[in-house]
N, C-alpha and C positions, 0 to 999 in steps of 0.2 A: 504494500500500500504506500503510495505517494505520499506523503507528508510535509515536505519542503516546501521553499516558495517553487511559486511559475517561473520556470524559466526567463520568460519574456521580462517579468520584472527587475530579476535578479541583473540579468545582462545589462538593460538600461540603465539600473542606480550604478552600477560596477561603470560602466562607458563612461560617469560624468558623478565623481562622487558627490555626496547630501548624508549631513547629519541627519537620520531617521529619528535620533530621539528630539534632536532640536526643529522637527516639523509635526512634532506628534506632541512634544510639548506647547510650544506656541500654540499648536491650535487647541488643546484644550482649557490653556488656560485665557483666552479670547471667547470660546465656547460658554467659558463658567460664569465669567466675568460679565459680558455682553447680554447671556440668560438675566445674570441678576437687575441690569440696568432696563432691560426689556418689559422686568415682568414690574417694574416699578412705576414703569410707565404707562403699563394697561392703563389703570383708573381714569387716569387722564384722556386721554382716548376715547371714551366710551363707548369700546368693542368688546361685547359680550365675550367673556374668553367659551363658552359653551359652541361659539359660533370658530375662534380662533386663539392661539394665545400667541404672543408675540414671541415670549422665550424662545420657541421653537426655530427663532431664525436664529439662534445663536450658533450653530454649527456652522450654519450657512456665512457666518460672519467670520467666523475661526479658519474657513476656507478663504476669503475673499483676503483676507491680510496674510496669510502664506504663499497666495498667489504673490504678493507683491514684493514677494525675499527671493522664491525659489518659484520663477513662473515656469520654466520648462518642466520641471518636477512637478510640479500641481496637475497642470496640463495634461501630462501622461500620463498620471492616476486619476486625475476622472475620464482620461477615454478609454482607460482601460488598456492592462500592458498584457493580460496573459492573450493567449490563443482561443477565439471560440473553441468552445467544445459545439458537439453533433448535439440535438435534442434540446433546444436553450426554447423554443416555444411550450415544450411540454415540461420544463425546469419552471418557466415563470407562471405557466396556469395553474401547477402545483402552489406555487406559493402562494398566488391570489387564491386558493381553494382552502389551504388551510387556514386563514385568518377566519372565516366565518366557523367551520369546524371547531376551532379553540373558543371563540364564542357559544358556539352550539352543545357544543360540551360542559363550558361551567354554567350554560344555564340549566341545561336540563341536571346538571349535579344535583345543585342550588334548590332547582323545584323538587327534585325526588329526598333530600333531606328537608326542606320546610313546608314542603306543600306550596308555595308561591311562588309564583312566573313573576319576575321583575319585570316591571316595564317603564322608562321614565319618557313622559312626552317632552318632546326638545322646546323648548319659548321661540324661537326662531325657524323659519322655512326649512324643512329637512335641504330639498337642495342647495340655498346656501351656505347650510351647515356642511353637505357634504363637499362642495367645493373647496370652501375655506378650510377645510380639513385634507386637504389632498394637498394644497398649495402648503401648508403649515407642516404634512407629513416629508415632503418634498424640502422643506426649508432644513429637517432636522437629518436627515438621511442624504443630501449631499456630503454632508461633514462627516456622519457615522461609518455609510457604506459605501459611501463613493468613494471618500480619502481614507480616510482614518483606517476601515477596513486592508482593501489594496496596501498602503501605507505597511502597517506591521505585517501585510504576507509576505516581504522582502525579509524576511526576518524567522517569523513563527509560521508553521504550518495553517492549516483552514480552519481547525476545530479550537486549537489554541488562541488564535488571533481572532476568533468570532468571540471565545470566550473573554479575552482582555477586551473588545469592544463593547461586550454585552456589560461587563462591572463597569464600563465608565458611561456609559449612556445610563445604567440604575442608578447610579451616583449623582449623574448629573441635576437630577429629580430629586434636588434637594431638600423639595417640601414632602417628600413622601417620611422624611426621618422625623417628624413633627408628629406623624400617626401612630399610632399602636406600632410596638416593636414587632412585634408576628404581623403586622400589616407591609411595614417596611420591609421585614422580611422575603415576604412572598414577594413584593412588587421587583426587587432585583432578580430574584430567582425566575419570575416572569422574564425581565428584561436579558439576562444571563440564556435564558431558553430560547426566547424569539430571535437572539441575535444570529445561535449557534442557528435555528431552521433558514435564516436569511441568510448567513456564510455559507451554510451548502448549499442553497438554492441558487446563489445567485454567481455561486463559483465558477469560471470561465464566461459569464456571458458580461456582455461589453456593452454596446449602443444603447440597451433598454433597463441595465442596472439604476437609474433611477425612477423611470417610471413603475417599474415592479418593486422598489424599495419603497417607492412613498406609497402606491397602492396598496401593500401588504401593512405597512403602518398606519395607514387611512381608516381599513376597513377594523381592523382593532381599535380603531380611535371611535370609531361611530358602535361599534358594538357594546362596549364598554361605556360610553354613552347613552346610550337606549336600552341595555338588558344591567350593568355591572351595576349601574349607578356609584360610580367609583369615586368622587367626590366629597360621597358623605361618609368616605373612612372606613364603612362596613368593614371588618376583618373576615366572615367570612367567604362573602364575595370574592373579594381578592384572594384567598388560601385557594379557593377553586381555580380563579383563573388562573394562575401562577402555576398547579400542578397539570393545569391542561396543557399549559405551555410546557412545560418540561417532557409530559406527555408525548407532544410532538416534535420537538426535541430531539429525543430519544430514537423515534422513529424515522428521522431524518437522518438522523447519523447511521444508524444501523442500515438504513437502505443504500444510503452514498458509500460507506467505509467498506460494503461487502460488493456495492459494482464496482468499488478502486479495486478492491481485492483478485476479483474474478479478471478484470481489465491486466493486470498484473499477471498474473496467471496464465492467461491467453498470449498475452505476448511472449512470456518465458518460453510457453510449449511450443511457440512459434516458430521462438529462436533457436531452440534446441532443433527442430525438425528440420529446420532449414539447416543448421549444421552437419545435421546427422546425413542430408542429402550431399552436402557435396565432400564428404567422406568416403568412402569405397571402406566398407566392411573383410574382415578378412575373409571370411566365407567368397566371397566374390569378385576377391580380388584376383589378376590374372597375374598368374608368375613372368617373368619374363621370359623368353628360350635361352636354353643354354645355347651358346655358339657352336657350333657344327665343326667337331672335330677334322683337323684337315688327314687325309690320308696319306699314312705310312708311305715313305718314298721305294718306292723298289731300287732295289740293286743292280746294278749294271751289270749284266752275263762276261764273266768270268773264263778268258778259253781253256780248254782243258788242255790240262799238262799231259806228254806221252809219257808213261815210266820207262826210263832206262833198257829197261828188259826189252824193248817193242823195236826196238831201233833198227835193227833187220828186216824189220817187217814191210818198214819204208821203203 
């Protein structure tokens, strides 16, 4: 199994060196910083954060001034440096497939221990809400999975580096430490889960890593919205969703780590067989000919001596 970074990235930072901690630092602490001035400014604004919150462009800020240190480095992690992989249409409807699923799951959890279906009605137009939650999922996931992601695979493998992105996007959500400790809990362990299903999903594919990055955080923004009611702190809401997302998680990995496996596997028997062809086996191998003995030279006829006695004869 593959583990390392993508070639294509490794070669690029290596052709034109960059401190990866000195772009992975800046931008979170622009990220953190930028969130807090963002979210201080809602009030004044008076935009319903249910409809958008502003923090959410903090990543997108944390990008926007690394661009302006290291632009060719920026550049090539959000176009993307590995090589498509085959199958990146049925990788991204996977992902947009799961977000409703991990919704669908901690609700029916949720009803089958309390008996109640949650359901909160939104104050504002569902489709504005849904817009301005795509534009707002999009604001936080250029920085998470566009850069930061890519970013540490030059470094740490997919599963590792999904998991260093998922503790700093929990982290980031610095008003979730203000809730219940088992509420903060789960919410990293959520965000720790959905990172790793977004690092494998989104692994190899290039041109539409952000529209399937904000989509899949979209649609958990509006589900959690209208069934979690996540808001009001509830701790067991959140212990649900959190394990649905590990949930799938889990089932993410195990299905990706076992096609690297097999992927691995198929190539070795490959290699082997190809080798094994342009070897000649002894069983069928053909000896050489010996070289063809050359023939004994005969002797030259010898004339025969008379003996002494014969001499008269003549």
């Amino acid at each position: 199994m593959a583990t390392g970074p993508p070639d294509g990235i490794v070669d690029a930072m290596r052709s034109k060196p960059v401190d990866i901690k000195a772009m992975a630092a800046l931008f979170l602490t622009v990220a953190f910083l930028a969130a807090g001035v963002l979210g201080a400014l809602q009030p004044a604004t008076g935009i319903p954060s249910e409809v958008i919150q502003l923090t959410q462009f903090g990543p997108a800020l944390g990008v926007g001034v690394a661009a302006l240190l290291w632009p060719g480095r920026v550049r090539e992690l959000l176009a993307g440096l590995v090589s498509a992989r085959s199958g990146q249409g049925v990788q991204g409807a996977l992902l947009l497939l799961t977000a409703p699923l991990i919704i669908a799951l901690s609700v029916s959890a949720y009803a089958a221990l309390t008996g109640d279906a949650r359901f909160a009605r939104p104050g504002a137009p569902f489709v504005l809400i849904a817009v301005a939650q795509l534009i707002g999922a999009c604001g936080e996931e250029i920085g998470w999975r566009c850069f930061l992601q890519p970013l540490l695979r030059t470094r740490l493998g997919p599963l590792t580096a999904s998991v260093a992105v998922g503790v700093a996007w929990g982290v980031w959500h610095i008003q979730v430490f203000v809730r219940h400790p088992v509420y903060a809990g789960a919410f990293i362990m959520a965000a720790v889960s959905m990172s790793v299903v977004m690092g494998w999903a989104l692994e190899g594919i290039r041109a539409s890593r952000l529209p399937l990055a904000g989509g899949f955080h979209a649609l958990i923004n509006l589900g959690m919205l209208l069934f979690m009611d996540e808001e009001s702190g509830a701790v067991l809401p959140m212990v649900l969703f959190g394990v649905s997302c590990l949930a799938a998680a889990g089932l993410w990995t195990w299905t990706d780590v076992g096609r690297q496996r097999s992927a691995a596997s198929t190539s070795a028997s490959t290699q082997a067989s190809r080798q094994a062809s342009t070897q000649p086996s002894a069983s069928t191998s053909v000896s050489a000919p010996a070289p063809a003995l050359a023939p004994a030279p005969v002797p030259a006829p010898v004339p025969a001596r008379i003996p002494p006695i014969m001499d008269d004869v003549r």
